[in-house]
C-alpha positions in Angstrom: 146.8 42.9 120.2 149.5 40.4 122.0 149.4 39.0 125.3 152.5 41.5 125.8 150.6 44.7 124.6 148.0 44.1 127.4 149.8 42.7 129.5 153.0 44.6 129.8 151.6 48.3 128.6 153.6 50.4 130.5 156.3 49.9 133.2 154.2 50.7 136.0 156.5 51.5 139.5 153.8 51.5 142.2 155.4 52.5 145.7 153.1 55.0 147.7 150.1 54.6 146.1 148.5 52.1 148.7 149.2 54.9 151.6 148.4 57.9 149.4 145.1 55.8 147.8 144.1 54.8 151.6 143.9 51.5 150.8 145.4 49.9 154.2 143.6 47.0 154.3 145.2 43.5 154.9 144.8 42.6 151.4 146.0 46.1 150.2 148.3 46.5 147.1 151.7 47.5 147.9 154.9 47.6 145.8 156.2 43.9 146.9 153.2 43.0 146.0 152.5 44.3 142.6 156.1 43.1 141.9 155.4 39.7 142.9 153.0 39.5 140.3 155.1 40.2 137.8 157.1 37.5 139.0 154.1 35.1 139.1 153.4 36.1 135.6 156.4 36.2 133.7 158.5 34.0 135.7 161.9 35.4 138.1 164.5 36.7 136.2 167.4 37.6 138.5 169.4 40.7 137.2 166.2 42.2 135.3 163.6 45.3 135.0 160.2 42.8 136.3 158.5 44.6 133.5 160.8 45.5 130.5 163.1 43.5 130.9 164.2 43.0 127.1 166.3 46.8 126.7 169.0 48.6 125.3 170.7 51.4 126.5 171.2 54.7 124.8 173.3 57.9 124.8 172.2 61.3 123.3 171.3 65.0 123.1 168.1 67.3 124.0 168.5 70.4 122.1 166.3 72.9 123.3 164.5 75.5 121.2 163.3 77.5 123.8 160.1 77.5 123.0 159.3 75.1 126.2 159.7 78.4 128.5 156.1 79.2 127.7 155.0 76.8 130.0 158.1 75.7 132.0 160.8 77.3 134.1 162.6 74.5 134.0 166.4 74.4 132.9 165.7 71.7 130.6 163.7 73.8 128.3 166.1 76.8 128.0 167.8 77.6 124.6 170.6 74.9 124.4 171.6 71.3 124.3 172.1 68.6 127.1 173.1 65.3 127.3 170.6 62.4 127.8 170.9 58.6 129.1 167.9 56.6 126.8 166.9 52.9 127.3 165.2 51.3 124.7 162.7 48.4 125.9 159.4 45.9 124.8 157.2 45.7 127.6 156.3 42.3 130.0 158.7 40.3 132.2 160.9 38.2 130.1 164.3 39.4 129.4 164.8 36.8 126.0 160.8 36.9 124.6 161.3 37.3 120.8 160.5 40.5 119.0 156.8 40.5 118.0 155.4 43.8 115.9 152.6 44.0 118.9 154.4 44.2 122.0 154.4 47.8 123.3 157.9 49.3 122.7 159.7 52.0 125.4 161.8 55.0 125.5 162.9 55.9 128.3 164.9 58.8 128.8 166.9 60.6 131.9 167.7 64.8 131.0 170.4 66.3 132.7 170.8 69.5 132.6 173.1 71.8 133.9 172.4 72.3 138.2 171.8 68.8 139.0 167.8 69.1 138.6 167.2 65.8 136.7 163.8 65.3 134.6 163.6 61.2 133.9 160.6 59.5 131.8 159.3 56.9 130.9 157.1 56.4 127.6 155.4 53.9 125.4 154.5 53.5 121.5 150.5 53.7 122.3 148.7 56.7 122.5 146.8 55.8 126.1 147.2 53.6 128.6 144.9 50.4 129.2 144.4 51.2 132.8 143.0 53.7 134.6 143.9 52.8 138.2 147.0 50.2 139.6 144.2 48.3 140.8 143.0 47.8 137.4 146.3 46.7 136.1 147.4 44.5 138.6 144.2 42.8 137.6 145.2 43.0 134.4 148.6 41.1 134.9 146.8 37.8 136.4 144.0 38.0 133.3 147.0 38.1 130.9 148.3 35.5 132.4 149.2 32.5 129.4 147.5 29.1 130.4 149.6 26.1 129.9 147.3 24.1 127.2 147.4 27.0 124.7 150.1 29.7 125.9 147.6 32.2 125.9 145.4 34.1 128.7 142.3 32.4 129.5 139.3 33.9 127.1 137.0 33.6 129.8 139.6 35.6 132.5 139.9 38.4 130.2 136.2 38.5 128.7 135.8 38.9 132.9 137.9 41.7 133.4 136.8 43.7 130.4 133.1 43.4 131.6 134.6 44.7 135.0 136.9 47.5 133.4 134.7 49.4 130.8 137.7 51.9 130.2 139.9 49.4 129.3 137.7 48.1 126.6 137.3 51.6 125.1 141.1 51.9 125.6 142.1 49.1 123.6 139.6 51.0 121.0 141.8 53.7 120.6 144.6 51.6 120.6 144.4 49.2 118.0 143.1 52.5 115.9 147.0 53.3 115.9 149.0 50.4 114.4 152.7 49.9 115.2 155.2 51.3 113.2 158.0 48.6 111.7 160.2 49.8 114.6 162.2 51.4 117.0 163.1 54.3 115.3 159.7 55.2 113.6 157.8 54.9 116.7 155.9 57.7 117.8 156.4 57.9 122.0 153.7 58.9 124.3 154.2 60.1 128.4 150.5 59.0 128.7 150.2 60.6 132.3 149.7 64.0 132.7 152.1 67.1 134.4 151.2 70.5 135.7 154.0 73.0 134.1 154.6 76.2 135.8 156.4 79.0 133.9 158.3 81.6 134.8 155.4 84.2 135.7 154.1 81.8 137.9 151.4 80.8 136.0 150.5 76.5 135.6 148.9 74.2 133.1 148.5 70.7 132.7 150.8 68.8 130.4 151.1 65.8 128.3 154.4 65.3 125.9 154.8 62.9 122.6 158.6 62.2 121.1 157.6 62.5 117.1 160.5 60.3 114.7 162.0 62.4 112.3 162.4 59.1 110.6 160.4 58.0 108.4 158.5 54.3 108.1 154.8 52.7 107.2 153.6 50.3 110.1 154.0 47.2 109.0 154.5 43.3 110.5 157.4 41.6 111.3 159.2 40.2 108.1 158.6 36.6 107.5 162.2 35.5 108.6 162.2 37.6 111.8 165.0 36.6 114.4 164.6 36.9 118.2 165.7 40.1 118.6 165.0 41.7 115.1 163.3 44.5 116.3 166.8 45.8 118.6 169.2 44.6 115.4 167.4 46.7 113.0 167.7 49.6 116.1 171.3 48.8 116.0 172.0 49.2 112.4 170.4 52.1 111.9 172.2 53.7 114.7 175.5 52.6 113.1 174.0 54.6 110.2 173.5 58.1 112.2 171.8 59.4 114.8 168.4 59.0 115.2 165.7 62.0 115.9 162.6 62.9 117.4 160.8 66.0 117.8 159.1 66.7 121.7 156.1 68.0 121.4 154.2 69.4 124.9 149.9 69.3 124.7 148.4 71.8 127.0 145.0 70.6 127.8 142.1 72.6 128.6 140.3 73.1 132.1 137.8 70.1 130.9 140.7 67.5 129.9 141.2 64.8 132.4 144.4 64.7 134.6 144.3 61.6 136.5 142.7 58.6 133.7 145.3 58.0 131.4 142.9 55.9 129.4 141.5 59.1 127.8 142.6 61.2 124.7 143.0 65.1 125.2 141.1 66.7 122.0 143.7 67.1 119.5 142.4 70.8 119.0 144.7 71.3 121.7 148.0 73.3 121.5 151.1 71.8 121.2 154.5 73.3 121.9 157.5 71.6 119.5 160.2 72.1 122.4 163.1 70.5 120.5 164.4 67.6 119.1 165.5 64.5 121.1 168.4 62.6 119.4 170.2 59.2 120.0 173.8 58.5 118.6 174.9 55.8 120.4 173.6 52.3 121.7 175.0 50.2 124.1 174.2 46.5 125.6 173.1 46.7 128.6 176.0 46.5 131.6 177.0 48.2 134.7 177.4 52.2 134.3 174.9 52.8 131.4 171.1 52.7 131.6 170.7 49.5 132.8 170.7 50.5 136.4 169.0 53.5 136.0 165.7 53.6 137.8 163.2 55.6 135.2 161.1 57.1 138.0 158.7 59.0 136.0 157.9 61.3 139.6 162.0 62.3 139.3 161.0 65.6 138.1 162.9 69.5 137.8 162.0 72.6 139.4 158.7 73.7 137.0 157.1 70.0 136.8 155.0 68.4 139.4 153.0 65.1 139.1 148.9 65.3 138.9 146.4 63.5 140.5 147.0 60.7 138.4 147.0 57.6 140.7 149.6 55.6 138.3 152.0 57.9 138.8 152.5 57.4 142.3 152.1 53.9 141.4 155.2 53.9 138.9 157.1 55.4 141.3 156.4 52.9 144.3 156.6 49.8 142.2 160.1 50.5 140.1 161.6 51.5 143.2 160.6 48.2 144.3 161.9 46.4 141.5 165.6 48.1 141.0 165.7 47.4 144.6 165.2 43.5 144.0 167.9 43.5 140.8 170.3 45.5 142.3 171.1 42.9 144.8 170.7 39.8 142.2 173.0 38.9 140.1 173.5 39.7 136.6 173.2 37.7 133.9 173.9 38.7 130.0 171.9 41.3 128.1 170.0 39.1 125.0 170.5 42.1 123.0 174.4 42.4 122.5 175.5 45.1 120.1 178.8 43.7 119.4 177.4 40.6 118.3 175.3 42.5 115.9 177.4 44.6 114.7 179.9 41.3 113.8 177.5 39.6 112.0 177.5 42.3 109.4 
């Protein structure tokens, strides 16, 4: 795996999680904090995401099934269609890194449907997440760091934090059991955290989703003439081709499955729910008024969601809030991945 696939899994916001975790300490993580290592990482970036920063907006539809009401009473899972705002991302700090097969990809997606209840998310092409605590990724971030003889993180820093971080090693087991697809459009999107879903009769079960491609693609590297930005271009083209698709399927785990370590598969005996299909007809480069200054606060949830006891969700939440506060008062510089300019050079 790439220095960006552990170091930049997931966009992690962290913003109450040192109050709610009890950690008040005077060397206690907080959200400047945990931003400010991103910063020491990857460098300031004014204008950008600190983790994410490479993106490109989207524009869509959810059409509902129904079939989501089992579990949910939320709006967003009645019969019907609604629009969706979408951001396309590679995870870590640098808003110009060149496409690489092994950096974890993002979809992120804000629903809006009809009432004003908004349901936002946040979700990566790997089927668990690396970390089970913030305390374990913020570790993570400084191990990852590249050194300046070699450009890559110190053997001896990570070999460290693996030894400290058992569920990270087995973690990075299940991951590399699930190769990347070639791109965008095949990848297979994970929520990683879990939800507890309450339907209509009151009754509640915890939840994990996955956005499925209805496109098809064998995982494969990048192609030996790959540009920077190969990875969004081929997004582009094959948007400019017709929409894309992917099906959201809901898990219901079992009174046994864990709810608060992300690092850990539910059985896949589990039942899954299709709810509908997610699809994207439009992207945009990234400018004021489309998703680029959305905040993707995974904790932004409808009437029939809440979060679990998952400590990383509280986390994300902190930690983004932190960071859009930071860009929104910088100023902006250029998107790298410009569709125009893609779409000229054809």
């Amino acid at each position: 795996m790439g220095m960006t696939t552990v170091a930049g899994v997931a966009a992690v916001d962290v913003g109450a999680f040192a109050f709610a975790g009890g950690w008040l300490r005077p060397d206690a993580l907080t959200p400047a904090r945990f931003v400010d290592r991103f910063e020491h990482v990857y460098g300031r970036h004014d204008g950008f995401r600190r983790n994410h920063a490479k993106g490109l907006s989207a524009s869509g539809t959810f059409q509902s099934n129904g079939a989501g009401t089992a579990v949910c009473k939320a709006t967003v899972f009645k019969a019907g269609t609604v629009p969706v705002i979408g951001r396309f991302s590679l995870s870590g700090g640098l808003p110009d890194q060149p496409d690489k097969p092994d950096t974890v990809r993002g979809l992120a997606l804000l629903f809006l449907p009809p009432g004003g209840q908004q349901w936002r998310t946040a979700m990566v092409n790997i089927p668990v997440f690396v970390d089970s605590t913030p305390q374990g990724f913020y570790e993570r971030l400084l191990a990852t760091k590249p050194v300046p003889e070699t450009g890559k993180p110190d053997p001896q820093l990570m070999a460290a934090f693996m030894d400290r971080h058992p569920e990270s090693a087995a973690a990075m087991k299940i991951i590399n059991q699930s190769p990347p697809s070639s791109g965008f459009a095949n990848s297979t999107f994970h929520g990683l955290n879990a939800f507890h879903f309450t339907n209509d009769t009151g009754a509640t079960a915890p939840v994990r989703w996955v956005a499925v491609p209805l496109q098809n693609g064998q995982p494969t590297g990048a192609p030996p003439s790959a540009q920077n930005d190969y990875l969004f271009d081929a997004l582009i083209d094959a948007v400019a081709r017709g929409p894309l698709s992917w099906r959201l399927l809901l898990t219901i785990g079992g009174p046994e499955d864990p709810t608060n370590d992300a690092t850990k598969r539910w059985p896949d005996s589990r039942p899954t729910i299709d709810a509908g299909t997610i699809t994207i007809n439009a992207v945009q480069t990234e400018a004021a008024g489309n998703a680029r200054d959305i905040n993707f606060d995974p904790t932004v949830l409808p009437d029939g969601i809440v979060v679990s006891d998952d400590p990383l969700l509280s986390a994300r939440s902190a930690v983004y809030a932190r960071s859009f506060t930071r860009r929104a008062a910088e100023a902006k510089r250029p998107s790298e991945v410009n569709v125009a300019q893609v779409r000229d050079e054809r």
